[in-house]
C-alpha positions in Angstrom: -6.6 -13.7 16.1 -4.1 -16.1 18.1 -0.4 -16.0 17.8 1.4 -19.0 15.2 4.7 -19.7 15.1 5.2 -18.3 11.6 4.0 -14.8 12.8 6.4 -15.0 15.7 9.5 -15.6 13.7 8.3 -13.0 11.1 7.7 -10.5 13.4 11.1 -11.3 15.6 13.0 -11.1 12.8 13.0 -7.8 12.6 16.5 -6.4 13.1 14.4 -2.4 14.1 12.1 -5.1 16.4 15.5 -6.9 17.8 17.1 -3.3 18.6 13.9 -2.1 20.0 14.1 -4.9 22.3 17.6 -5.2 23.6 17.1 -1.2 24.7 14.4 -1.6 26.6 16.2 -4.6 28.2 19.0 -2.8 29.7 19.8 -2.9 33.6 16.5 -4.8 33.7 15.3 -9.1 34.6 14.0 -10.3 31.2 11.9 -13.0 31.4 11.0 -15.3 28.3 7.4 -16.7 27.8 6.8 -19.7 25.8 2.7 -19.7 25.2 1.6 -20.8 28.3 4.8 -21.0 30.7 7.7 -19.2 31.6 11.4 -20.1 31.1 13.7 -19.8 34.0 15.0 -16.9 35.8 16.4 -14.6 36.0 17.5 -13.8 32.4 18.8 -11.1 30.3 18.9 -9.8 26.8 21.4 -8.1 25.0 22.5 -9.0 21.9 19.8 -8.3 18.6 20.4 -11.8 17.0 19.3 -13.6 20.6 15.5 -12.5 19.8 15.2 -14.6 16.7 17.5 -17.5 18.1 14.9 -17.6 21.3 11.7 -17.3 18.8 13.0 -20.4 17.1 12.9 -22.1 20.9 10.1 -21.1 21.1 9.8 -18.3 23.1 6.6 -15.7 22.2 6.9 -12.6 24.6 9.4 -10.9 26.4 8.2 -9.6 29.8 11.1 -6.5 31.6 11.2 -5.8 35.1 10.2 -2.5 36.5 13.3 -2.4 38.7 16.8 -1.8 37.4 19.8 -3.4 38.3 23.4 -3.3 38.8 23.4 -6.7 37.6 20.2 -8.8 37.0 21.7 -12.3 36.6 22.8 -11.7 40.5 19.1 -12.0 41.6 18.3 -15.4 43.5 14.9 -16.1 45.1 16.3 -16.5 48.8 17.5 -12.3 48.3 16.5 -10.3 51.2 15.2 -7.3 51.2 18.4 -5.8 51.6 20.2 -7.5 49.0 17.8 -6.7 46.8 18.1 -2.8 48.1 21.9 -3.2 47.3 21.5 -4.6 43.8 18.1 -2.0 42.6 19.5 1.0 41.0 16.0 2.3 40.2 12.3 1.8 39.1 10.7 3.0 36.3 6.8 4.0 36.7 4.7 1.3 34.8 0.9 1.8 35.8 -1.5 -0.5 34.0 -4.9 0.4 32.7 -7.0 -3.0 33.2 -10.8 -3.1 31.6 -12.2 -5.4 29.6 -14.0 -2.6 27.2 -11.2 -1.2 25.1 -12.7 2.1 24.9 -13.1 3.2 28.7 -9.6 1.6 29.1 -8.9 4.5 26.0 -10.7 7.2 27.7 -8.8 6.2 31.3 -5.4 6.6 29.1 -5.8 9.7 28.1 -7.0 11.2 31.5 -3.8 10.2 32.7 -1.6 11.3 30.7 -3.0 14.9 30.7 -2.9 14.7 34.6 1.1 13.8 34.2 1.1 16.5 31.8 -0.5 18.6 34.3 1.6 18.0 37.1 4.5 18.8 34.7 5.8 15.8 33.7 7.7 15.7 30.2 9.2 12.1 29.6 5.6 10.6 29.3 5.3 6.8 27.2 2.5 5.0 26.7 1.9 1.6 24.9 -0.8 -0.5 23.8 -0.6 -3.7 26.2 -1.5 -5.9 23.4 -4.9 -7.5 24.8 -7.8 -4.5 26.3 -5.4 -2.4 27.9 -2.5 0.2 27.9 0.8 0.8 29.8 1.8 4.5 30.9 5.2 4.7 32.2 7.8 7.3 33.0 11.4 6.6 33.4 13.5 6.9 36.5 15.7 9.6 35.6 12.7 12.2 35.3 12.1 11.4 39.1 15.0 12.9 41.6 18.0 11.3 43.1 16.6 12.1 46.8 12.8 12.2 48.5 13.7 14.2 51.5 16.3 12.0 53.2 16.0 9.4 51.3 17.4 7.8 48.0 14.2 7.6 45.7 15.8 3.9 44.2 15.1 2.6 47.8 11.5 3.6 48.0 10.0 0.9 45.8 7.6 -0.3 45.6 6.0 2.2 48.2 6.6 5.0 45.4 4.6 3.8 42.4 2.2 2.7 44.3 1.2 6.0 46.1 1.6 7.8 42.8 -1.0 5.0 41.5 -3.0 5.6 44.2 -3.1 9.5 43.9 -4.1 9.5 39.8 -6.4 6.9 40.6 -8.0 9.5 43.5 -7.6 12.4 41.3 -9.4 11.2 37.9 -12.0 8.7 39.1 -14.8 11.5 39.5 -13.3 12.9 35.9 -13.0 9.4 34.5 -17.1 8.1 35.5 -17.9 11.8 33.7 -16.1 11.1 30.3 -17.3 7.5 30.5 -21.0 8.6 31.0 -20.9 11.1 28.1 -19.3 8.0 25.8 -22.4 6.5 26.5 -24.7 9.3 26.2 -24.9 9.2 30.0 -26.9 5.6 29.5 -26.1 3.6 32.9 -27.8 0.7 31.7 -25.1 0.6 28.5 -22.0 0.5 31.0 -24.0 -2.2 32.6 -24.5 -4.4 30.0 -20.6 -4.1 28.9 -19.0 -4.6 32.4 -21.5 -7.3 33.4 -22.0 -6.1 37.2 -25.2 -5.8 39.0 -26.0 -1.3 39.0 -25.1 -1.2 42.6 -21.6 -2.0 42.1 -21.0 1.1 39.8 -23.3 3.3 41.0 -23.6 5.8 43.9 -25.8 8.7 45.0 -24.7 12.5 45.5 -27.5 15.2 47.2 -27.4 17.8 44.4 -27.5 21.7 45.5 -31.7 21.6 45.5 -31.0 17.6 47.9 -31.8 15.4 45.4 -30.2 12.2 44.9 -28.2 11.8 42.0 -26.5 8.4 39.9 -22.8 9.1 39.3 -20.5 6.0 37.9 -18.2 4.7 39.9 -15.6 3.0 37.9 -13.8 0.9 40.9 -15.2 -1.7 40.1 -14.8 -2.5 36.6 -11.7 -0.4 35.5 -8.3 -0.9 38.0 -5.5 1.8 37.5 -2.8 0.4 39.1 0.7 -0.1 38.8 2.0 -3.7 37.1 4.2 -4.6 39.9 3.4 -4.4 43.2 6.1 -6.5 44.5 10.2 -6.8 43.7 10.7 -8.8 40.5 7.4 -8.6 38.8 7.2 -8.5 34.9 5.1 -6.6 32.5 5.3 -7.2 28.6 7.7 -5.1 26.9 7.2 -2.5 23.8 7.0 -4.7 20.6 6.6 -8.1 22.1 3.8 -10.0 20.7 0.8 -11.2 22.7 -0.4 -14.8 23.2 -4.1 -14.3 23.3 -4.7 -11.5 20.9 -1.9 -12.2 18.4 -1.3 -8.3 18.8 1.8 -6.3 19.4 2.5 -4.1 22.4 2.8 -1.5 20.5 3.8 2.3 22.1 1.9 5.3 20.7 2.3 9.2 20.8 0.4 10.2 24.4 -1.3 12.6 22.6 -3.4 10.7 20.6 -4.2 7.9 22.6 -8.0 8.3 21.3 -7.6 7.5 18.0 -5.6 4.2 18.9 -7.6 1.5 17.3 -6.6 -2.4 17.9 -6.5 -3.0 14.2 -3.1 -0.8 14.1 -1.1 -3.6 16.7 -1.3 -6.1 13.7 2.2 -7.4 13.3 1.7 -6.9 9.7 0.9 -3.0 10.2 3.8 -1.8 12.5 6.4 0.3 10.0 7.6 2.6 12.3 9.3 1.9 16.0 8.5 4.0 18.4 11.1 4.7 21.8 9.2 4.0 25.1 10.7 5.1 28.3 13.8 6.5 26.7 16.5 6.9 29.1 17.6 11.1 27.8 15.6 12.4 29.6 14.7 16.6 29.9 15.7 17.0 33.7 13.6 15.9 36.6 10.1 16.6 35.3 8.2 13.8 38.0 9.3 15.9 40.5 6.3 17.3 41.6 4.5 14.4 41.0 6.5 12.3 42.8 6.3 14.7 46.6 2.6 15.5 46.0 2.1 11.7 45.7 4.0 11.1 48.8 2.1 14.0 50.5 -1.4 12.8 49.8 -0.8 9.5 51.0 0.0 11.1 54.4 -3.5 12.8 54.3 -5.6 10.0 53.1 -6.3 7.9 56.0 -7.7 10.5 57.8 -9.9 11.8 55.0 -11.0 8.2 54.9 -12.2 8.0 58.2 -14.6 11.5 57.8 -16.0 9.9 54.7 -16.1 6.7 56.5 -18.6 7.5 58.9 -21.6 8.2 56.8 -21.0 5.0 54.7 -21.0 2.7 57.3 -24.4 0.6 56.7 -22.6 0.4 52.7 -19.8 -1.6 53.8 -19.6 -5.4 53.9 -19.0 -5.9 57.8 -17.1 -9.3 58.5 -16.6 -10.2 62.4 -14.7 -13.2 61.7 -12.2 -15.0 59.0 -14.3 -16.1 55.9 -13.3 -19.9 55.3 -11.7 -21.8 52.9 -15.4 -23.2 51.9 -16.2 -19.7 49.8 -12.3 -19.5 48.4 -12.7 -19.0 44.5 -11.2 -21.9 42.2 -8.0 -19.9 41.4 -7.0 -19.2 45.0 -7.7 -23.2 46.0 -5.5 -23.7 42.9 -2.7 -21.5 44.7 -2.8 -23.3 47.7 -2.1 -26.5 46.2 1.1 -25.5 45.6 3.4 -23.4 43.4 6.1 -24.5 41.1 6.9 -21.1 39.6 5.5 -17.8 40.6 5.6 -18.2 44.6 6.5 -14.7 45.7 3.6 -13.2 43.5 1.2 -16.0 45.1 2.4 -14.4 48.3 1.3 -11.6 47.0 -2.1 -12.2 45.8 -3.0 -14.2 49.0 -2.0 -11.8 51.4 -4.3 -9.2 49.9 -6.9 -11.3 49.2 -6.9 -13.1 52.9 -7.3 -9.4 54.4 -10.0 -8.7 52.9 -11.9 -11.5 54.2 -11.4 -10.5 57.6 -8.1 -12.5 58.9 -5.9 -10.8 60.9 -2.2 -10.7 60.3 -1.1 -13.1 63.0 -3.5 -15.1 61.5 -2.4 -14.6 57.5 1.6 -14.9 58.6 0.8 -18.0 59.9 -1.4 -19.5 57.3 1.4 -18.3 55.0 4.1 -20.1 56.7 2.5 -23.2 56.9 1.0 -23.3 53.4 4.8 -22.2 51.8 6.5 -25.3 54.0 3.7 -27.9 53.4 2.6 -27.1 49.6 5.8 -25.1 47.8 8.4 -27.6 46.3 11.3 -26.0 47.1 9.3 -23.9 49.6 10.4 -19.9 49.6 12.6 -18.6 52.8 10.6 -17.3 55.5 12.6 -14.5 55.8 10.9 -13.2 52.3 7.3 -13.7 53.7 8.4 -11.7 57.1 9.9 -9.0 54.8 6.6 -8.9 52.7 3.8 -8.8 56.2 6.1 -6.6 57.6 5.0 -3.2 56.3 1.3 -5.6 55.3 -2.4 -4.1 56.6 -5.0 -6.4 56.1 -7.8 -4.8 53.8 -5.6 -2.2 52.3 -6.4 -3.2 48.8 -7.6 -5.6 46.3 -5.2 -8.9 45.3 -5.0 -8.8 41.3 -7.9 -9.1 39.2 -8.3 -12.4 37.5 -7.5 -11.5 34.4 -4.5 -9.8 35.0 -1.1 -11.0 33.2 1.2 -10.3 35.1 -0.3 -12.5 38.1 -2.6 -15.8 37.7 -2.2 -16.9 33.6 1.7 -16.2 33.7 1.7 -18.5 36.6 0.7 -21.3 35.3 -2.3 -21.5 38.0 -4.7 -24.3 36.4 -7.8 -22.8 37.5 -11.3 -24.7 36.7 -13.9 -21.5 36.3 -17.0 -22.7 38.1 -20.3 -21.0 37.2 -19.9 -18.6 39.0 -16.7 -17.6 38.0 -17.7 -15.1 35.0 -19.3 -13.3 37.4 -16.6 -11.6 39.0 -13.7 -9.2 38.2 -11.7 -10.4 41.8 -11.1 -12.9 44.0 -12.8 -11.2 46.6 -16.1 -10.5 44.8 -16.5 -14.0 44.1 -16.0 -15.2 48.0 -18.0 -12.2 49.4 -20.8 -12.9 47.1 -21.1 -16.5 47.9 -20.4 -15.7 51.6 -23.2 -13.5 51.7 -25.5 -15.7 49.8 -24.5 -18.3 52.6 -25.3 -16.0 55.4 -28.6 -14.4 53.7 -29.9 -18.0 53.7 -28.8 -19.0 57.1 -31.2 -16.2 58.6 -33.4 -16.9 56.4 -33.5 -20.6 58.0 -33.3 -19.4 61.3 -36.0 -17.1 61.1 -38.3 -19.9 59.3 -36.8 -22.1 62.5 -38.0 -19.4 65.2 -41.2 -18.8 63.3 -41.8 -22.5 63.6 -41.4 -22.6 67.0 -43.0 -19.7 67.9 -46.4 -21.1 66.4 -45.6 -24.2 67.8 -45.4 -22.9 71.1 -48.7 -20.7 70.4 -50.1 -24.0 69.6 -49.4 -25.6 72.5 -50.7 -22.8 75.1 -54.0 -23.0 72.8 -54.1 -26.8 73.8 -53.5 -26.2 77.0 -56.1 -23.8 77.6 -58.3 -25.8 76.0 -57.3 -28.7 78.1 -57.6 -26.9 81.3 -61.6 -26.0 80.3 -62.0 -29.6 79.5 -60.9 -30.8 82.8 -61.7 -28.4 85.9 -65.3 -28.4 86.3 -67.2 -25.9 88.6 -69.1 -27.7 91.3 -71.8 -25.5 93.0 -72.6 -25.7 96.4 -75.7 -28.4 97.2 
């Protein structure tokens, strides 16, 4: 199914869609796409009757940021850190569930909201994202005012992301389990639907007798992570239509997130509106999830380092930058220059640049000179300080491909090469080429030192046999 202009307008129509919309758009940047670009920002929404007057503009999905504001019109891309400090009045959590296969992205949905459950949490939403995946979110007000010393609005994005990172620790074993048993514990069957060689979602545990045994690991084809990762990023909001699917986001009860079939986000099915991240909240139920989030961050790198050292000869080891020559065509897109979407090119590049091996000297000053030489109007410097200063190269992943919220919403024109469909991320494409690149460079060296070697065997063999040919033994007359 793909989205027409007549399904658009029916669908916005709606005066319970309208209302739906303008309450989800309080406090928040509303950003207006139309098919395959974005209108300017930033931009708000608060009168019903403006969804239908921008549907008949054009306009086919409404994206919210995940930061509230005093005053969203007030935002300007030359804000500083601080100024965008002094205009956030919160964040809601927003963590995405990205997989191509609809039902692990299903099974991965429901983990998580039991865990939230779990950990106490009351004001749970989820919603359908309207392509493969689904939205979790919990409103600011179930989080408190105050993280120890300091005001929770101020630690974004640092918060979700450590909450993101902890579910993400905490299910994964869980999460490989449920997908296993989904497939009747067939390997080969999550191979076949992910399209990734075994290696990449497999490893080995010693069993209590020392055996070796397969367990998934999903890493690599499912991503639990939060939408925005960086000030002013957008995810589709509850009962905005989706381009590519022709689908609604639609929210659902958390509790029956497993019988959520696609066929039920058909514009033409949706009779009853459903809140999502309401704002009456029952009292500060993300409490605990919120410190023990913090807490295991603090623990992690250590417990990293243990585990570390008996996976070294698994790791890709990289003992200088990888060069432009393996960059994927998306990135080479990016660094041709960005009209809209700068700051989440920042974003993208930094991450993807440290994992390649480049140091942070290094990525600052590519950066720099790739935002004053490419970007018409080029961004402040000031903003890509702010974002390298709290940066560690290799820390994580830059966006998958697919990913809306990053490379199709900004207008990248990427050219897939062949071996494009390959590859989930940025990064697996340029390690796997750079690899390639280095397994055949030994391989030519070796053939090269082989070559010699029996040339220079050759050539004692020859002179032997030259020496025999030419000293003669004379015995005495």
């Amino acid at each position: 199914m793909s989205l027409s202009k007549s399904t658009s307008l029916k669908f916005y129509k709606r005066k319970d869609v309208q209302d739906a919309l303008v309450a989800h758009a309080q406090s928040k940047e509303i950003g207006m796409r139309f098919n395959e670009s974005f209108g300017k920002r930033p931009d708000t929404l608060t009168y019903p009757r403006d969804v239908l007057e921008l549907a008949l503009q054009g306009v086919t999905s409404f994206h919210a940021s995940e930061e509230l504001w005093s005053n969203p019109l007030s935002l300007l891309s030359s804000n500083t850190k601080q100024d965008l400090d002094k205009l956030r009045i919160g964040w809601d959590l927003l963590l995405d569930i990205d997989c191509k296969i609809m039902e692990y992205s299903r099974i991965s949905a429901d983990l998580i909201v039991k865990f939230l459950q779990y950990h106490g949490v009351k004001d749970i939403s989820v919603k359908f994202s309207g392509n493969k995946g689904f939205h979790i979110g919990v409103p600011f007000e179930a989080f408190p005012q105050k993280l120890g010393n300091e005001n929770t609005k101020d630690l974004f994005p640092e918060a979700p992301r450590r909450v993101a990172s902890y579910i993400k620790e905490s299910i994964k074993e869980t999460l490989g389990k449920r997908i296993l048993e989904f497939e009747k514990g067939n390997i080969s069957a999550v191979q076949e639907k992910v399209g990734l060689p075994r290696e990449e979602i497999t490893r080995y545990e010693k069993n209590e007798w020392g055996d070796n045994v397969a367990k998934l690991q999903v890493d690599g084809f499912l991503e639990i992570d939060t939408v925005l990762l960086a000030s002013r990023h957008l995810y589709r909001m509850p009962y905005s239509l989706h381009e590519k699917s022709g689908l609604v986001s639609m929210p659902i009860d958390p509790n029956k997130v497993l019988e959520f079939e696609k066929s039920m986000a058909d514009p033409e099915k949706i009779v009853n509106i459903i809140p999502f991240m309401e704002r009456n909240v029952s009292g500060e139920s993300g409490r605990q999830l919120l410190r023990e989030a913090w807490d295991y961050q603090r623990k992690m790198p250590i417990e990293k380092e243990i585990k570390k050292e008996g996976k070294q000869f698994e790791e890709t080891i990289i003992t200088s930058p990888i060069s432009e020559d393996f960059f994927p065509p998306c990135i080479k897109a990016m660094l041709n220059g960005m009209e809209d979407g700068k700051k989440r090119a920042v974003f993208c590049l930094m991450n993807y640049l440290g994992k390649l091996g480049w140091s942070k000297p290094d990525i600052e000053a590519y950066l720099m000179k790739w935002n004053q030489e490419k970007n018409k109007p080029p961004l402040r410097e000031v903003y890509i300080k702010g974002q390298m200063a709290h940066f560690k190269p290799g820390e994580r992943l830059p966006p998958n491909c697919d990913n809306d919220a990053y490379y199709p919403s900004m207008n990248v024109v990427c050219k897939p090469n062949n071996h494009c469909q390959k590859f989930k991320n940025p990064v697996n494409y340029t390690l796997y080429r750079w690899k390639r690149h280095m397994q055949d460079k030994q391989e030519e060296e070796e053939k090269e030192n082989r070559k010699r070697g029996r040339k220079k065997k050759e050539g004692k063999v020859s002179d032997d046999k030259n020496n025999n040919s030419t000293v003669k033994i004379i015995p005495n007359l």
